[in-house]
C-alpha positions in Angstrom: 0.0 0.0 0.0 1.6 3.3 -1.3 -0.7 6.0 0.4 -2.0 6.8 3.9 -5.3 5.3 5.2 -6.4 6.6 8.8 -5.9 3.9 11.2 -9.4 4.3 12.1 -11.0 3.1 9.2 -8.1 0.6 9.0 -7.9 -1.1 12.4 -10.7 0.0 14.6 -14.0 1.6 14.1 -17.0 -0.8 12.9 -18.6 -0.9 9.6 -21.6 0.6 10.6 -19.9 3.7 11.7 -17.8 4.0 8.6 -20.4 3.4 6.8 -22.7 6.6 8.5 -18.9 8.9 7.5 -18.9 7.3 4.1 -19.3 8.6 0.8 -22.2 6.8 0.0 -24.0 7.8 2.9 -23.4 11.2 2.2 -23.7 11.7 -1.5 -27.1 9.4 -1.1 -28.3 11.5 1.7 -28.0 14.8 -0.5 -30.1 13.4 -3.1 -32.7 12.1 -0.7 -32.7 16.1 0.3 -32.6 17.2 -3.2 -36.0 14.8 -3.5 -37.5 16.5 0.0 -36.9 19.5 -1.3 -38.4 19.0 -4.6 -41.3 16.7 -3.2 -42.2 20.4 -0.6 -41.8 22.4 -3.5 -44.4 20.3 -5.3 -46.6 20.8 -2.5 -46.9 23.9 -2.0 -47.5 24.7 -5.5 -43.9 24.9 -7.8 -44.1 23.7 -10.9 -42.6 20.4 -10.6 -44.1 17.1 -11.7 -44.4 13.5 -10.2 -42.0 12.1 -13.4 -39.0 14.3 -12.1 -39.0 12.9 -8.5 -40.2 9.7 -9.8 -36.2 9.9 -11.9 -34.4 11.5 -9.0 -35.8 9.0 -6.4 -34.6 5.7 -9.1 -30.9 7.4 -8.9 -30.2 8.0 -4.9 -27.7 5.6 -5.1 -25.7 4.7 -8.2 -23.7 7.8 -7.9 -21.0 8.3 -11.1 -18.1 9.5 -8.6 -15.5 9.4 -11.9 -18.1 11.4 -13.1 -19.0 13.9 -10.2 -14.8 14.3 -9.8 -14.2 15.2 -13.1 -16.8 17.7 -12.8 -15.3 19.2 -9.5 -12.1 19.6 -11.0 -14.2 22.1 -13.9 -16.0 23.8 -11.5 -13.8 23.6 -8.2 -16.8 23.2 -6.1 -17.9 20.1 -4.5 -21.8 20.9 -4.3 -22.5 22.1 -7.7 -20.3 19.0 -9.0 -23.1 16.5 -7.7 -25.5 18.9 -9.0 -24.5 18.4 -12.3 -23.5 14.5 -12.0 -27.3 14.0 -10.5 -28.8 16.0 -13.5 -26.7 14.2 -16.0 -28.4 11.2 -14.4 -31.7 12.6 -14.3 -32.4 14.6 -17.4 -36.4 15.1 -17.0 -35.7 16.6 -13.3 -32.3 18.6 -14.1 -33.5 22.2 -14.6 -35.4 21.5 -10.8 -32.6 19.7 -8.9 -31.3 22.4 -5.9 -34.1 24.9 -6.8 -33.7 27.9 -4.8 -31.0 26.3 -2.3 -27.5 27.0 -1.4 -24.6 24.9 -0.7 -25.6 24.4 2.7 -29.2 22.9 2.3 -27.1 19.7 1.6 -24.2 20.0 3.1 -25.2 21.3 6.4 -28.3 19.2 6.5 -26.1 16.0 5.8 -24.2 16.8 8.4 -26.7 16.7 11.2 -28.5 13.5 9.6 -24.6 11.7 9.8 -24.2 13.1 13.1 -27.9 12.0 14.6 -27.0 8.5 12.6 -23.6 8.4 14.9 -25.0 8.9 17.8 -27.6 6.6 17.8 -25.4 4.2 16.9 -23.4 5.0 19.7 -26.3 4.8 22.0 -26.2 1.2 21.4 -22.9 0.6 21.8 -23.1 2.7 25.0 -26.6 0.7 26.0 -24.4 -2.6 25.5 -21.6 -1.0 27.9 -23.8 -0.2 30.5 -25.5 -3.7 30.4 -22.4 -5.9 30.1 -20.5 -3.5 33.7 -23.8 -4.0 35.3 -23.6 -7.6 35.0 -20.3 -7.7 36.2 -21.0 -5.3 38.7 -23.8 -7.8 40.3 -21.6 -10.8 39.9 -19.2 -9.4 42.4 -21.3 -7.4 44.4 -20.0 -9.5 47.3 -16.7 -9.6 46.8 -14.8 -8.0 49.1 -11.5 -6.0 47.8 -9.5 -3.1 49.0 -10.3 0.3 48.3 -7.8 3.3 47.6 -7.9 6.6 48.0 -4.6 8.8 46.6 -3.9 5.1 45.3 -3.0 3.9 49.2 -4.6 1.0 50.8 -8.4 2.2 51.6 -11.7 1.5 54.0 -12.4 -1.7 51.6 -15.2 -1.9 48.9 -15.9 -4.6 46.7 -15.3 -5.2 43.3 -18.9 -5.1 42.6 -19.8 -1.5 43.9 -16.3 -0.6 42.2 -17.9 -1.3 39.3 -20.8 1.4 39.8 -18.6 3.9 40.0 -18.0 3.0 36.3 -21.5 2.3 36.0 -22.8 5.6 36.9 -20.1 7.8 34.7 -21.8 5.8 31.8 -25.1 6.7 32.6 -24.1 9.9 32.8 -23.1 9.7 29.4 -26.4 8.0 28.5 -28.7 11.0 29.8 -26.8 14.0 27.9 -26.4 11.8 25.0 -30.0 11.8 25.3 -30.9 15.5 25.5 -28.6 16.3 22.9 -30.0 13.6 20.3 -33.5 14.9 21.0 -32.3 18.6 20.9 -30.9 18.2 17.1 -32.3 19.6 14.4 -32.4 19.9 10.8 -31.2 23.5 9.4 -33.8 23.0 6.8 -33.5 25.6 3.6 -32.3 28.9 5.0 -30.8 30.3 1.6 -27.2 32.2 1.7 -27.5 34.5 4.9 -30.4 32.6 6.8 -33.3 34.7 5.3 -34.3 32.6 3.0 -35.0 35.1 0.4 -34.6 32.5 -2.6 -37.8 30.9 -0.9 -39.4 34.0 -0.8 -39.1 35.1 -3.8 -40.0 30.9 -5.1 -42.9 31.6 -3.1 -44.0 35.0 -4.5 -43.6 36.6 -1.4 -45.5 34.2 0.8 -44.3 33.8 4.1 -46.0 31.2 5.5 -45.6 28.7 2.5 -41.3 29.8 3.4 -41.9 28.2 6.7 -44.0 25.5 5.8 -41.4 24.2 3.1 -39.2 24.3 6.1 -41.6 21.7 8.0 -42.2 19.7 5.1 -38.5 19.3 4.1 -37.6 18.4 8.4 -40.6 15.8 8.8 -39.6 14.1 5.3 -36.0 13.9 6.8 -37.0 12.2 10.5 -37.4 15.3 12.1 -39.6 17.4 14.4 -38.4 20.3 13.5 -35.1 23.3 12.2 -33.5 25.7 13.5 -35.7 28.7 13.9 -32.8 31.0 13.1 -29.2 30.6 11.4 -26.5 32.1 9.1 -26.1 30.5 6.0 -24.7 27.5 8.3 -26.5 26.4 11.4 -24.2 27.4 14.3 -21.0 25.5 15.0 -21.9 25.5 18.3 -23.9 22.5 17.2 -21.0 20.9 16.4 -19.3 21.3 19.9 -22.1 20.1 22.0 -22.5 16.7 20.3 -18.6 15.8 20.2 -19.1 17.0 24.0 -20.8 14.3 24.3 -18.6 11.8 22.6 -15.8 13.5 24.8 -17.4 12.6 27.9 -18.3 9.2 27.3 -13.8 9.3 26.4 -13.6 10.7 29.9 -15.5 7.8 31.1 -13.9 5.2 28.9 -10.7 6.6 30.3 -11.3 6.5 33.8 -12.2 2.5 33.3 -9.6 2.0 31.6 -6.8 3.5 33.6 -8.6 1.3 37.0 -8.0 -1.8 34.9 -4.4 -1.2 34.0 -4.1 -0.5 38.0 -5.6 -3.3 39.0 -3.6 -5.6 36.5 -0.1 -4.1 37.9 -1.2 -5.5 41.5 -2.6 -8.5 39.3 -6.0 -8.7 40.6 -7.7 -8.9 37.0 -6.5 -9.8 33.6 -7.9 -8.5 30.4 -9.0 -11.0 27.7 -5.7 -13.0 26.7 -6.0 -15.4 23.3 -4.6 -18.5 23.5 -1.5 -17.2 21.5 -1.6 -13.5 21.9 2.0 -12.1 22.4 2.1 -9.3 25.4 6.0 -8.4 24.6 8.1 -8.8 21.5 10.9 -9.5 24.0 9.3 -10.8 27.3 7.4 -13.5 26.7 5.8 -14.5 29.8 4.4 -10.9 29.8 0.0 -10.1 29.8 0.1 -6.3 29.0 -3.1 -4.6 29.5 -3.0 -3.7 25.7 -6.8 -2.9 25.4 -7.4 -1.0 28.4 -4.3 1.1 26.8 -5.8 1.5 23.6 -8.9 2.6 25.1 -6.5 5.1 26.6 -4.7 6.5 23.9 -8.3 6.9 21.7 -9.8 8.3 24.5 -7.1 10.9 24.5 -7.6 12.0 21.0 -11.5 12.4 21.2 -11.1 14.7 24.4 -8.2 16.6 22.5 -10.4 16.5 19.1 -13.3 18.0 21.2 -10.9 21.4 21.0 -12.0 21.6 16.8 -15.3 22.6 17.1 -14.9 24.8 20.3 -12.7 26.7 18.1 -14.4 26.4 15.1 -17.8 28.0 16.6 -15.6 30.7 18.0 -14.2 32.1 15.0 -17.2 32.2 12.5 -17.7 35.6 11.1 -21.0 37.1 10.9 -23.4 34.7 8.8 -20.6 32.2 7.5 -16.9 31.6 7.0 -15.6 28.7 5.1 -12.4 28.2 7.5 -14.7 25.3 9.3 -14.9 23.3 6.4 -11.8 21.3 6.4 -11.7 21.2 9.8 -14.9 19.8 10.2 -14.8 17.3 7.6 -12.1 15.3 9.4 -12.6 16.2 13.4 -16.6 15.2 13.5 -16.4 11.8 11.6 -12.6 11.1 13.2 -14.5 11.2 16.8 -17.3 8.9 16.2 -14.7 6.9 14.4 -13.1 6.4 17.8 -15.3 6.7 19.9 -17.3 3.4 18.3 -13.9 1.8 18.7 -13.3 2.9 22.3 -17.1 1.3 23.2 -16.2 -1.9 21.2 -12.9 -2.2 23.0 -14.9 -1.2 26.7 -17.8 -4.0 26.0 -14.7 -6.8 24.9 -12.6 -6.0 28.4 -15.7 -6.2 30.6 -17.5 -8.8 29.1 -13.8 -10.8 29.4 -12.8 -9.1 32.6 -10.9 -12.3 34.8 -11.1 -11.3 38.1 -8.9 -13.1 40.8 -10.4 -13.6 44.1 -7.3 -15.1 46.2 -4.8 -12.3 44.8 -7.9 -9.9 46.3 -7.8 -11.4 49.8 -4.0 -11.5 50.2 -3.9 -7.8 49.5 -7.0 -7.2 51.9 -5.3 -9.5 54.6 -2.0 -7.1 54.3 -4.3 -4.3 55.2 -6.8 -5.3 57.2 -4.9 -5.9 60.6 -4.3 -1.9 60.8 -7.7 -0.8 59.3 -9.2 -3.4 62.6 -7.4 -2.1 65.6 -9.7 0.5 66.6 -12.4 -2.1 66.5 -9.9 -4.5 68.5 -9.2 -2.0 70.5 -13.1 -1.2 71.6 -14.1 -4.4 72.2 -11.4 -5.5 74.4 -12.1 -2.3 76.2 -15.9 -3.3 76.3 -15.8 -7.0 76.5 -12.5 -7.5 78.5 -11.7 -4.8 81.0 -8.9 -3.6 79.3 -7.7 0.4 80.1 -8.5 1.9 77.0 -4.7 4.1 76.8 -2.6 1.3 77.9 -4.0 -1.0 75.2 -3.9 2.1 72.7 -0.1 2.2 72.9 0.3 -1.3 72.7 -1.8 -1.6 69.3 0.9 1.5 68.4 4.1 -0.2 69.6 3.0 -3.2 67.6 1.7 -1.4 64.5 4.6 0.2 64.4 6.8 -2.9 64.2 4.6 -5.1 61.9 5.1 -2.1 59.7 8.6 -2.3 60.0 9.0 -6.1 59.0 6.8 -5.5 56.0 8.8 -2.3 54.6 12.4 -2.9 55.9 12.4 -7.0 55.8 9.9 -7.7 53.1 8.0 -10.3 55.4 4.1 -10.6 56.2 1.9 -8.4 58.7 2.4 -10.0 61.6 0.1 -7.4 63.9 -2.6 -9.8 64.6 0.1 -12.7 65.7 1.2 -9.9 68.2 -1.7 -8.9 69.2 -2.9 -12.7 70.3 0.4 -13.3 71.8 0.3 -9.8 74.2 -1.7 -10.9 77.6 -3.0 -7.3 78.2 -5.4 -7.9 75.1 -6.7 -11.4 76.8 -8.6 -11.7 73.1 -8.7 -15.7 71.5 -8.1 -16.3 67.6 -12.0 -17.2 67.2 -12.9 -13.6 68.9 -10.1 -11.5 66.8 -11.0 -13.9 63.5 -14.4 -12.3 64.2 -13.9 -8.6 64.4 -10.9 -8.8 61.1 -13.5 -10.6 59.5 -13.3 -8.3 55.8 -17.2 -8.5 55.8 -17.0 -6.2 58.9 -15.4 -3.5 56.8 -16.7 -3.3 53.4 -20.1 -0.8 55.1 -23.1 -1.0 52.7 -21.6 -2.2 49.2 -23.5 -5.1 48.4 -26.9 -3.4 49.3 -25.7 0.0 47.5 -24.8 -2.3 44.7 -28.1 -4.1 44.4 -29.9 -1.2 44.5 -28.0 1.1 41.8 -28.7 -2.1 39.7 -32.3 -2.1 39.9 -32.1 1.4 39.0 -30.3 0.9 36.0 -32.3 -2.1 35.3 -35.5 0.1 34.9 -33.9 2.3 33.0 -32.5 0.0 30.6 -36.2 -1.5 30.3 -37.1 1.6 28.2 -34.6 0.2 25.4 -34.5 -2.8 23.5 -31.4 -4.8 23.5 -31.3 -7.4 21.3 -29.1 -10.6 20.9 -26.1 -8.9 20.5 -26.7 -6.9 23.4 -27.4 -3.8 21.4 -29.7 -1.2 22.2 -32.6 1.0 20.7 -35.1 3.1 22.1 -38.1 1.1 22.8 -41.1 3.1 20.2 
């Protein structure tokens, strides 16, 4: 291969999501606005007949591109180059195609039809996430394992209401990918500055057939409604607040990840591993935590990418600038590129996620013996006369020098073996095996894990997840 082909076309987004960015889509969708536009027109009374949408509508999809590129490099305009290559295509309906429009009516449009495509399709990739973390979540909902806070041993958690802490950063994501999917709309046919004086004067000065066309065209293309005001282009801002939301759901992605590369250094949980998947070129016997990283370094991009449109929307002058073009045409697509790879790679770690229970306990055993003295220290205070101070500095005279053993001499918390062996505690193994015991220490976990479930569970009901584990919006 002698030229350059993004990696995430190559390697890592799906075909559904290339296909929503692709060519096709968006030369096909243009003519299926041409046809709105023509079929409104109709409607409200243009001279247009039945046998040119009739040819227009047999032609949405066999587009010459030879043709259409040798036009653009005549007219050095990408718009009026499809123009002409759907005209050639469609003599009868040629001296109606784009009647009264500008640039925009199809390139804008397309633009919000690709990007309300993408983010449905993400919804189901995200719907799939949140399904396959809460499953994991309830499976280990018991499990006790030890917290960290400033990444230093913890109160201890378990690896099931861990998981919710994932959990709820994805719904999160879910709820403002929401509003923003049902906040988009169409810009509809606005004309060069946004007045839609073309339409206007179509119209013979007949306002309310303007706005209707406007309806017509936004109901044909699956949706409620347009913009009620714009430039020539609907505002970039637009553009920032759905790759916001493709930036969060990175955030989210990244957080996740970075726990499971953590949690794989102290070897608690291995990622999916093939049967002959190398780790290291050069150390064979290694497991690295390759996906979690790529979900990393994607994740990076989209948050960094989010920066385009922010911009972008910032520097339009007046009613339009063409300095967003460019950009535009690779930072939208390039996100939802990645981001559909960053959800694929999040459903394959969690849904493979091997989680090992005895590494768990011998970290919480390290721990445990200094997160229990206070509760040592109370009940031999309550249950076996002790004095309260007296015991206190012998739990810190002992702390003090299991801590030692463990840093200087690389040997095993011994606290609880000193604790049993000093007299002034008078406390058996059964009664101190009692008070360590880890399920005295991980609070309300389980319960608050249960319960977030059922939550999400009732939410989830209002989609439909099919076999696959996709979701849609239940109609």
């Amino acid at each position: 291969m002698d030229q350059y082909v993004s990696p995430l076309c190559e390697r890592y987004a799906s075909t559904e999501m290339k296909h929503i960015f692709s060519p096709d889509f968006k030369f096909s969708t243009w003519r299926k606005l041409w046809i709105a536009l023509a079929e409104s027109e109709k409607e409200l009374g243009i001279n247009i007949t039945q046998e040119q949408i009739d040819e227009m509508s047999a032609h949405i999809y066999d587009i010459d591109y030879e043709y259409a590129k040798e036009r653009e490099k005549e007219v050095r305009h990408d718009v009026m180059a499809h123009v002409l290559t759907f005209g050639n295509q469609c003599p009868t309906a040629k001296p109606i195609i784009h009647l009264g429009a500008t640039s925009c009516y199809v390139g804008d449009n397309t633009d919000i039809i690709q990007m309300k495509n993408g983010l449905i399709q993400v919804r189901k990739l995200l719907l799939a996430t949140i399904k396959d973390v809460s499953e994991f979540a309830l499976k280990y909902k018991d499990l006790p394992t030890l917290a960290y806070t400033h990444f230093q041993a913890a109160q201890p958690t378990t690896v099931g209401k861990r998981a919710t802490l994932w959990l709820a950063d994805l719904m999160s994501d879910l709820s403002n990918l929401n509003f923003q999917l049902g906040n988009l709309k169409l810009l509809g046919c606005k004309g060069t500055t946004g007045t839609a004086a073309s339409f206007l004067e179509l119209f013979k000065g007949d306002y309310e057939k303007v706005k209707e066309l406007d309806k017509k065209i936004a109901h044909k293309m699956g949706f409620e409604a347009t913009y009620a005001v714009s430039g020539q282009t609907y505002s970039r801002k637009v553009d920032y607040l759905v790759l916001s939301v493709l930036c969060s759901i990175a955030q989210s992605a990244t957080k996740f990840s970075n726990d499971i590369r953590l949690l794989s250094h102290l070897k608690e949980v291995d990622e999916p591993f093939e049967s002959k998947q190398i780790g290291s070129s050069a150390m064979a016997y290694k497991r690295n935590p390759m996906r979690s990283e790529r979900i990393a370094s994607l994740s990076r991009y989209v948050i960094s990418d989010t920066m385009n449109p922010a911009i972008t929307a910032a520097t339009q002058w007046f009613e339009r600038t063409l300095d967003d073009s460019a950009n535009r045409r690779i930072s939208i697509p390039e996100a939802f590129l990645a981001i559909d790879a960053i959800l694929n790679i999040y459903i394959n770690v969690i849904s493979g996620l091997k989680v090992y229970p005895k590494i768990i306990e011998k970290h919480l055993n390290a721990e445990i013996p200094f997160m229990a003295t206070e509760n040592i220290l109370m009940y031999c205070v309550n249950n076996k006369g002790g004095d309260r101070q007296a015991l206190h500095e012998a739990i810190r005279k002992h702390s003090v020098e299991a801590a030692r053993i463990v840093k200087e001499e690389g040997g095993d918390n011994n606290l609880l073996d000193k604790i049993l062996e000093d007299p002034a505690f008078d406390i058996t193994k059964e009664e101190l095996d009692k008070i360590v015991d880890v399920k005295q220490f991980i609070g309300c976990a389980p319960m608050q894990t249960e319960d977030y479930i059922k939550v999400i569970k009732t939410i989830l009901s209002n989609y439909e997840i099919d076999d696959t584990g996709m979701g849609t919006v239940n109609v």
